[in-house]
C-alpha positions as CSV (number, residue, x, y, z in Angstrom):
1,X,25.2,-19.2,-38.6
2,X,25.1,-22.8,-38.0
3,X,28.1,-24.5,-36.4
4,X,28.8,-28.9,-36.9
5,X,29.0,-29.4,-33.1
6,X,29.7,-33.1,-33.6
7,X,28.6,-35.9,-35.8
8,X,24.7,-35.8,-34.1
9,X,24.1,-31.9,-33.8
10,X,24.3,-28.9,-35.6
11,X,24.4,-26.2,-33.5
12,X,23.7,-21.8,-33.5
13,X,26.2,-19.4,-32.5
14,X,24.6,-17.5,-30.1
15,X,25.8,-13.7,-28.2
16,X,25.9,-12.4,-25.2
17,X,25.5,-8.5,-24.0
18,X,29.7,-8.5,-23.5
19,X,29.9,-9.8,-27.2
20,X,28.5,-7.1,-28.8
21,X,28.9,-3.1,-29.6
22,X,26.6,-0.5,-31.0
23,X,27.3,1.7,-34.1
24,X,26.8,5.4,-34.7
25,X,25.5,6.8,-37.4
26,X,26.2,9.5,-40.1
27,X,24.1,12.1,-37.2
28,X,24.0,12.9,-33.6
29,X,21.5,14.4,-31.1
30,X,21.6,16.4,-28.5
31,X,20.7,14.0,-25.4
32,X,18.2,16.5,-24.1
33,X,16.2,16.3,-26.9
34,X,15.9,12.2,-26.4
35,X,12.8,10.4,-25.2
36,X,13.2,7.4,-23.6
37,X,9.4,7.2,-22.5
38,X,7.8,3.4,-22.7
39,X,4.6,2.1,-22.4
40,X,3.5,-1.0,-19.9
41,X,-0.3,-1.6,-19.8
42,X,-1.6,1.9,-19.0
43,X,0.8,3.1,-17.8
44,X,3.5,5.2,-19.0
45,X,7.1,5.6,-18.0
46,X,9.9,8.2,-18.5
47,X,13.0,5.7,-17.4
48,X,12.8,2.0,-18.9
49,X,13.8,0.1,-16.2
50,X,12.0,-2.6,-13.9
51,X,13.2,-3.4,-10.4
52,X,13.2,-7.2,-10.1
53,X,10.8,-9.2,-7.3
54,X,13.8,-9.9,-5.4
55,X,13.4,-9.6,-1.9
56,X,16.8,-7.6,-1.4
57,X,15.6,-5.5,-4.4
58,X,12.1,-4.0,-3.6
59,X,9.9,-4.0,-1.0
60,X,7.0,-1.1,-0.1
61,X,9.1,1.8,0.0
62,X,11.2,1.2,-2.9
63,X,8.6,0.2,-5.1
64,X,7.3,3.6,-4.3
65,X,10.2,5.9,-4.8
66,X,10.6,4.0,-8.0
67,X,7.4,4.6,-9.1
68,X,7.9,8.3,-8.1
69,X,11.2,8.4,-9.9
70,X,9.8,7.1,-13.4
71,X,10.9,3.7,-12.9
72,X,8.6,1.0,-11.5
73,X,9.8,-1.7,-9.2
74,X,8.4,-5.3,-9.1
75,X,6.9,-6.7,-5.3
76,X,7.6,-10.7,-4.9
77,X,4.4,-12.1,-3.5
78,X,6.2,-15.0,-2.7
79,X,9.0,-13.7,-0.3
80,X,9.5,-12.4,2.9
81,X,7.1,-9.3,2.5
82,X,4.0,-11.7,2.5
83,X,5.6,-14.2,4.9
84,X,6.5,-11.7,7.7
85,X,4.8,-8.9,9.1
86,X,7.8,-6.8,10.1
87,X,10.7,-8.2,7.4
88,X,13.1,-6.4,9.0
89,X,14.9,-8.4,11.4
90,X,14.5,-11.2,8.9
91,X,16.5,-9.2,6.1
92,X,19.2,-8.3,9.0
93,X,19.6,-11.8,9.5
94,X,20.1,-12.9,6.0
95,X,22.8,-10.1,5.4
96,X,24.4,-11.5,9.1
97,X,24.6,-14.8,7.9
98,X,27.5,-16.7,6.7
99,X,28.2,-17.9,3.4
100,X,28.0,-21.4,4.1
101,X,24.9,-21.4,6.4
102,X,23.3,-19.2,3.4
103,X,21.4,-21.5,2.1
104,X,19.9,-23.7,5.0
105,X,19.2,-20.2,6.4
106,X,16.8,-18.7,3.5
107,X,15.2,-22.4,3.2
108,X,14.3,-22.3,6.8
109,X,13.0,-18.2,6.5
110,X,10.7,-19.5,3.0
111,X,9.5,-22.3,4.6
112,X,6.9,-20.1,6.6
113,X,4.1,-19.7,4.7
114,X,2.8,-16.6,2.9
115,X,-0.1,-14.7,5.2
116,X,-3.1,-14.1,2.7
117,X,-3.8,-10.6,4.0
118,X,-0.6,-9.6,3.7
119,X,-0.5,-9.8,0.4
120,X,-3.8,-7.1,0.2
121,X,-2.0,-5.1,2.9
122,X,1.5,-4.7,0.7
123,X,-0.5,-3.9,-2.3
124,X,-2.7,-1.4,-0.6
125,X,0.7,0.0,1.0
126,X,2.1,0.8,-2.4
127,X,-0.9,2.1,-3.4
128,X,-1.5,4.5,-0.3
129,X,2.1,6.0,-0.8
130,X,1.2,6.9,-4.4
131,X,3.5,4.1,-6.1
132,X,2.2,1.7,-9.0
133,X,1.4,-1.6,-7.4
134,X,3.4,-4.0,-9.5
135,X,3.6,-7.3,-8.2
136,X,5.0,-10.6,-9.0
137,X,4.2,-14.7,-8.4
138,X,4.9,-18.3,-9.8
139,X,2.2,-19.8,-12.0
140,X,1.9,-22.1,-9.1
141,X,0.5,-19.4,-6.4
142,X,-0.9,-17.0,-9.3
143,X,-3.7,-19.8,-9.1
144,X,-3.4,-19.4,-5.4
145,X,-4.0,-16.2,-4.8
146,X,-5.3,-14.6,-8.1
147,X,-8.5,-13.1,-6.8
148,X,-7.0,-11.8,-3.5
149,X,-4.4,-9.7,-5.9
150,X,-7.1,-8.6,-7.7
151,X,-9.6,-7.5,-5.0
152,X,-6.4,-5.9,-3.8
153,X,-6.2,-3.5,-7.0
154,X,-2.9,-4.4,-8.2
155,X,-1.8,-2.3,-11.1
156,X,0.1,-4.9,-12.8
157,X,0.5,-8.8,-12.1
158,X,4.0,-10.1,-13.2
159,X,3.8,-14.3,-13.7
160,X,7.2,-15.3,-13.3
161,X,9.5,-18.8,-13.3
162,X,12.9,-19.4,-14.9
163,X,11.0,-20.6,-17.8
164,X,7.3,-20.3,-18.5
165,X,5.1,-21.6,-21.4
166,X,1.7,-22.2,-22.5
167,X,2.1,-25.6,-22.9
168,X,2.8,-27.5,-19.4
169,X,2.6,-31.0,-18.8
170,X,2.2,-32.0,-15.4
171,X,1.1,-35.3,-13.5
172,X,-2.4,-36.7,-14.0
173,X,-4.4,-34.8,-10.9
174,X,-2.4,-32.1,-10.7
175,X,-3.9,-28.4,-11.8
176,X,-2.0,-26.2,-14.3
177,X,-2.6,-22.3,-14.8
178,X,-4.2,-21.2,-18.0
179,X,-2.3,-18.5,-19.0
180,X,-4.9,-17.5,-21.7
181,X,-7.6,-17.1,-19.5
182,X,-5.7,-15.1,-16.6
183,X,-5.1,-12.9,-19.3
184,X,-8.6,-12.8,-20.6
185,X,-10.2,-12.7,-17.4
186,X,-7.9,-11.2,-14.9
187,X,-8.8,-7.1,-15.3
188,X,-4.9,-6.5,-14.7
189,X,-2.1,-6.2,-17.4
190,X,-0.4,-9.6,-16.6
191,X,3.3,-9.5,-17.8
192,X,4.5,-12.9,-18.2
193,X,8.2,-14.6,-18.5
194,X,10.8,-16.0,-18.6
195,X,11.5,-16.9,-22.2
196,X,14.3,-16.8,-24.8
197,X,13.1,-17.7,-27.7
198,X,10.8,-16.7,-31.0
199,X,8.4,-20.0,-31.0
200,X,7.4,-19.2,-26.8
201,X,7.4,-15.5,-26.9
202,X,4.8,-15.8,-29.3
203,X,2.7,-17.9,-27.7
204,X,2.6,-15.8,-24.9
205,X,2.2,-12.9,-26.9
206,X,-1.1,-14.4,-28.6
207,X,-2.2,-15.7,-24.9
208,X,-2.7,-12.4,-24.1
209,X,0.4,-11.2,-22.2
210,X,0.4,-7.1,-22.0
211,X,4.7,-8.5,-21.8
212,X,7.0,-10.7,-22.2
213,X,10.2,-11.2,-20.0
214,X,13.3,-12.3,-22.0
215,X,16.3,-14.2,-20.1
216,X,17.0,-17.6,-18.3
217,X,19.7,-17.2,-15.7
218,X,22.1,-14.6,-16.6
219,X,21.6,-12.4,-13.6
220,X,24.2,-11.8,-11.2
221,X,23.0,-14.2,-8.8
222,X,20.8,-16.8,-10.4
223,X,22.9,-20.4,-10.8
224,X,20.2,-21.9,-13.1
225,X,22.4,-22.1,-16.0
226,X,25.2,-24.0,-14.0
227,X,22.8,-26.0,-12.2
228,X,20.6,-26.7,-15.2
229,X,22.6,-25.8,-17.9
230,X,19.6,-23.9,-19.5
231,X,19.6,-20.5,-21.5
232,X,20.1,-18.7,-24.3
233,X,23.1,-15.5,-24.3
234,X,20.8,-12.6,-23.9
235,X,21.9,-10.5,-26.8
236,X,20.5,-13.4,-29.1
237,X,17.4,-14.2,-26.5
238,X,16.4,-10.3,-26.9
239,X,16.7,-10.2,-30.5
240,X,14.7,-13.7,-31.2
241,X,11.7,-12.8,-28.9
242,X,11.9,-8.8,-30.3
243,X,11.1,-10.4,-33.7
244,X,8.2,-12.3,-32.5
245,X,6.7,-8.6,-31.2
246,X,7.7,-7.3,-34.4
247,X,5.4,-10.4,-36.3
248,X,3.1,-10.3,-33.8
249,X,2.3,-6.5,-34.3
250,X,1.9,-6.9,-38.0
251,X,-0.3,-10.2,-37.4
252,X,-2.8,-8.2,-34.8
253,X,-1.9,-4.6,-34.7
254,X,-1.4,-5.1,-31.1
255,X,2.3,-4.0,-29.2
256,X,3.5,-6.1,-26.6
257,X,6.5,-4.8,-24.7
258,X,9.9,-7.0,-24.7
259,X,11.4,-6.9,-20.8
260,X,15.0,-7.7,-20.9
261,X,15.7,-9.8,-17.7
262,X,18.9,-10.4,-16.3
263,X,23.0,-10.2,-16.5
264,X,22.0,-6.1,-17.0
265,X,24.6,-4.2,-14.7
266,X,25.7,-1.0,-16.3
267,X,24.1,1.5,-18.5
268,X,26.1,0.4,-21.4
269,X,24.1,-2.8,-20.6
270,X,21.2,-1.6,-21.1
271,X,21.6,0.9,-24.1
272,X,22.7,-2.6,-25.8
273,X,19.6,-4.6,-24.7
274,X,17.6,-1.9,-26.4
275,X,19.4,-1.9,-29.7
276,X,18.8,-6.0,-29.7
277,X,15.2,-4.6,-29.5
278,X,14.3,-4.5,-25.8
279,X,11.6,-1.5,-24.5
280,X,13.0,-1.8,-21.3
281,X,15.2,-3.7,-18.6
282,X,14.6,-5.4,-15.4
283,X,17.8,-5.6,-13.3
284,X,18.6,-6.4,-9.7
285,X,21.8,-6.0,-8.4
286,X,22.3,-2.4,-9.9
287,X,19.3,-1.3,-7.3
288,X,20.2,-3.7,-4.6
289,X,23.0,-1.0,-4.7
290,X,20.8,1.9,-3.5
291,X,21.5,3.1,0.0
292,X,17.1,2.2,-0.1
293,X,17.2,-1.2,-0.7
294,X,15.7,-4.0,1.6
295,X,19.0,-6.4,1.1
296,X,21.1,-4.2,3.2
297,X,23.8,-4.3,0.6
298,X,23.6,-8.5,-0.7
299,X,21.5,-9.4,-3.5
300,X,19.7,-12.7,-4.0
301,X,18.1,-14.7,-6.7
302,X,14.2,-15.6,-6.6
303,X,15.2,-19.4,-6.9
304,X,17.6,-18.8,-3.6
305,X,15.6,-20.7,-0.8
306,X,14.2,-23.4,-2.9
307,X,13.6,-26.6,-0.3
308,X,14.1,-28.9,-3.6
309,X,17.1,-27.5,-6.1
310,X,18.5,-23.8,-4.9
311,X,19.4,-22.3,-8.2
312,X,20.3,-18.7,-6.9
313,X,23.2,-17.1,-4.5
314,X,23.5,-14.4,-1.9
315,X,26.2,-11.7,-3.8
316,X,27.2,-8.7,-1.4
317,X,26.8,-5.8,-4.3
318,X,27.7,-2.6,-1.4
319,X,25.9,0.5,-1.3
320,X,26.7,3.2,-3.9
321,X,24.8,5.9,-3.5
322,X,21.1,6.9,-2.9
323,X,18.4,5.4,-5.2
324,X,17.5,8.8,-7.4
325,X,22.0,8.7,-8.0
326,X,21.6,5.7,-9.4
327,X,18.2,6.0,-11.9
328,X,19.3,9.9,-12.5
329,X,22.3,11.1,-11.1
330,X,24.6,13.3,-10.6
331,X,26.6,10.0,-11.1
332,X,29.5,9.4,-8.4
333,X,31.3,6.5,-10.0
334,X,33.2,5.9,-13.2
335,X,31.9,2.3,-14.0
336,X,28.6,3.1,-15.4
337,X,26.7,1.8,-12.7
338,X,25.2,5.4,-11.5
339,X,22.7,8.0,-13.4
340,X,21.8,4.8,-15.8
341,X,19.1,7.4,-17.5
342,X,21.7,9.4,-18.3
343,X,23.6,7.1,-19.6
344,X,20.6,5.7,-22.3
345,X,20.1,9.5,-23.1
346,X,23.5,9.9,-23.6
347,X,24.0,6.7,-26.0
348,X,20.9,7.5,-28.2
349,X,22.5,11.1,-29.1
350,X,25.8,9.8,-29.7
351,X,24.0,7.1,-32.2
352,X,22.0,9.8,-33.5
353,X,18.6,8.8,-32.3
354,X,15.5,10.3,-30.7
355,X,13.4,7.3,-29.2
356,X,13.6,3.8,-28.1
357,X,11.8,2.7,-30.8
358,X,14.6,4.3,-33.1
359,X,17.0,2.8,-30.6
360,X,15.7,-0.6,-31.5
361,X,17.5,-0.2,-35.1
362,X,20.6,1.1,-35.1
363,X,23.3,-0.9,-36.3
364,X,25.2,-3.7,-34.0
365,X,28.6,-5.4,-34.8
366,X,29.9,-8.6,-33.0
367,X,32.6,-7.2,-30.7
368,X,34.2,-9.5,-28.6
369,X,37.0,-7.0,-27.8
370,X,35.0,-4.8,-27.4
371,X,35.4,-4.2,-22.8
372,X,39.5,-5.2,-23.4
373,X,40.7,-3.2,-26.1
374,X,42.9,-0.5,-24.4
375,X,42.1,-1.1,-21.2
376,X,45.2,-2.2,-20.1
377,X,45.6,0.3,-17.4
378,X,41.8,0.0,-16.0
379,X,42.8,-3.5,-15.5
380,X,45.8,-3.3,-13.8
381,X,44.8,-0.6,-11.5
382,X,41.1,-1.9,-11.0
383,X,39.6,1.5,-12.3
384,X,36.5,2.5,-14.7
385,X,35.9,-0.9,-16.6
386,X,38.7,-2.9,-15.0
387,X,36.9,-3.1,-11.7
């Protein structure tokens, strides 16, 4: 639906996750009998969900209990894992710090630069401990450090910015990275985002990406869209870039996974992101929750320390519960932030469906109401939904 902005523009209406509410159909299914199993290169997950690079997110461990869990969680080459040998006392002193020195503090930490071998030793860590070595860079240091990451044996290579295309103009001297031929040449799967819209996700998807990440700055501490006033709502950004996979299979016969990125909190969240036509979710601050996690209860955005144009926070999320609570249960809390599997099982019986891929059509409504209506009560007393 196109909307007259002004006299210049005419603009699209476009939704967010909040916005939006999923409709059963005329059957139901027992949630046992669901399958919520997802493909990613070669490899093959039970639970849909990505842990994002954030430094407070994943580090070695997590990455593995993740990967042991049927999840898979994402390393960030670029952060304190590569910088420092022992991370530790550098995550204690980012969760010490206070809110107004936050920022100085993290540009100070980044500004040391990332150790080479550190990289091959993370990877090799992951590897050792039986996890799946995801890992994650800018285009910028992909170039960098593409062969060390792959005479490391990483699993899968993530090439992440807030946005990325294939078409980059920089200044005359200055080296871009050929997206096409990492794909071609690399010997990894190499997931690639962010984007939120048909046109780009399909230009990644014919550059060779094995998947595309959908979403500029809706996660719970990323500033880009104040700071640059960039994005698309993510309801609309999923369901755009899912029709470019749909095209693009028809076009090659070829399936590329769509990766909703950011502003995912709840299981409700993510049942939704599927039925906009996501194969899975990468969140943050719901695992910077697990008792596991590296951030020590606070959560941070990638774009956090940037020496140039910070375009991320420090948010203190709490720990919850352990890590396996949160992916699987038993859940503890009544906000649908625990046993998020569950939860996605749970949603596809009560819509009546057996897959994600069935997930991916059942029937949406705009539903602005939808997190208000007769909630009254969880408002007021800061319970279930009205926390």
């Amino acid at each position: 639906m196109n909307i007259q902005l002004g006299r210049s523009k005419t603009v699209r209406r476009a939704y967010g996750i909040d916005e939006i509410a999923l409709v059963p159909c005329s059957r139901t299914v027992d949630p046992q009998a669901t399958n919520t199993n997802w493909t990613l290169g070669s490899f093959n997950r039970e639970i849909p969900i990505i842990a994002s690079a954030m430094d407070g997110v994943v580090d070695v461990d997590m990455a593995i209990a993740l990967s042991k869990l049927g999840a898979l969680g994402v390393l960030n080459l670029e952060g304190i894992q590569t910088r420092y040998e022992d991370p530790n006392p550098i995550l204690d002193q980012i969760s010490k710090v206070e809110k107004d020195n936050f920022v100085p503090l993290m540009q100070e930490i980044y500004s040391k630069p990332i150790k080479e071998d550190l990289i091959t030793t993370r990877i090799q860590e992951i590897k050792r401990g039986g996890g799946i070595a995801a890992v994650s860079a800018t285009p910028l240091a992909a170039m960098r450090y593409m062969q060390t990451i792959a005479d490391a044996q990483a699993d899968l290579f993530f090439v992440q910015a807030t946005v990325v295309s294939t078409e980059h103009i920089t200044v005359e001297g200055r080296a871009t990275l050929d997206l096409q031929n990492l794909c071609k040449d690399f010997g990894i799967p190499v997931v690639i985002g962010n984007c939120v819209t048909y046109e780009v996700a399909l230009k990644l998807m014919r550059a060779g990406a094995s998947g595309v990440m959908v979403g500029i700055g809706p996660g719970a501490a990323c500033t880009s869209r104040g700071v640059l006033g960039v994005g698309i709502p993510q309801a609309t950004a999923i369901s755009d870039c899912a029709a470019a996979r749909n095209d693009y299979e028809k076009e090659t016969g070829r399936y590329v996974p769509i990766i909703a990125d950011g502003g995912i909190v709840t299981g409700g969240d993510i049942c939704k992101c599927v039925a906009c036509g996501a194969d899975a979710v990468m969140i943050g601050s719901p695992i910077a929750k697990a008792q596991e996690a590296p951030g020590k209860g606070f959560h941070w955005g990638m774009a956090t320390p940037s020496p140039i144009l910070p375009r991320g926070t420090r948010i203190e999320v709490g720990s919850t519960g352990k890590l396996e609570r949160i992916l699987r249960g038993p859940a503890l809390l009544d906000d649908g932030t625990h046993n998020l599997l569950g939860a996605l099982k749970t949603s596809m019986g009560t819509l009546g469906v057996k897959t994600i891929k069935e997930m991916q059509e059942v029937e949406v409504v705009i539903a602005p109401s939808l997190l208000t209506e007769g909630k009254v009560y969880q408002k007021a007393q800061q319970l279930g939904m009205g926390k």
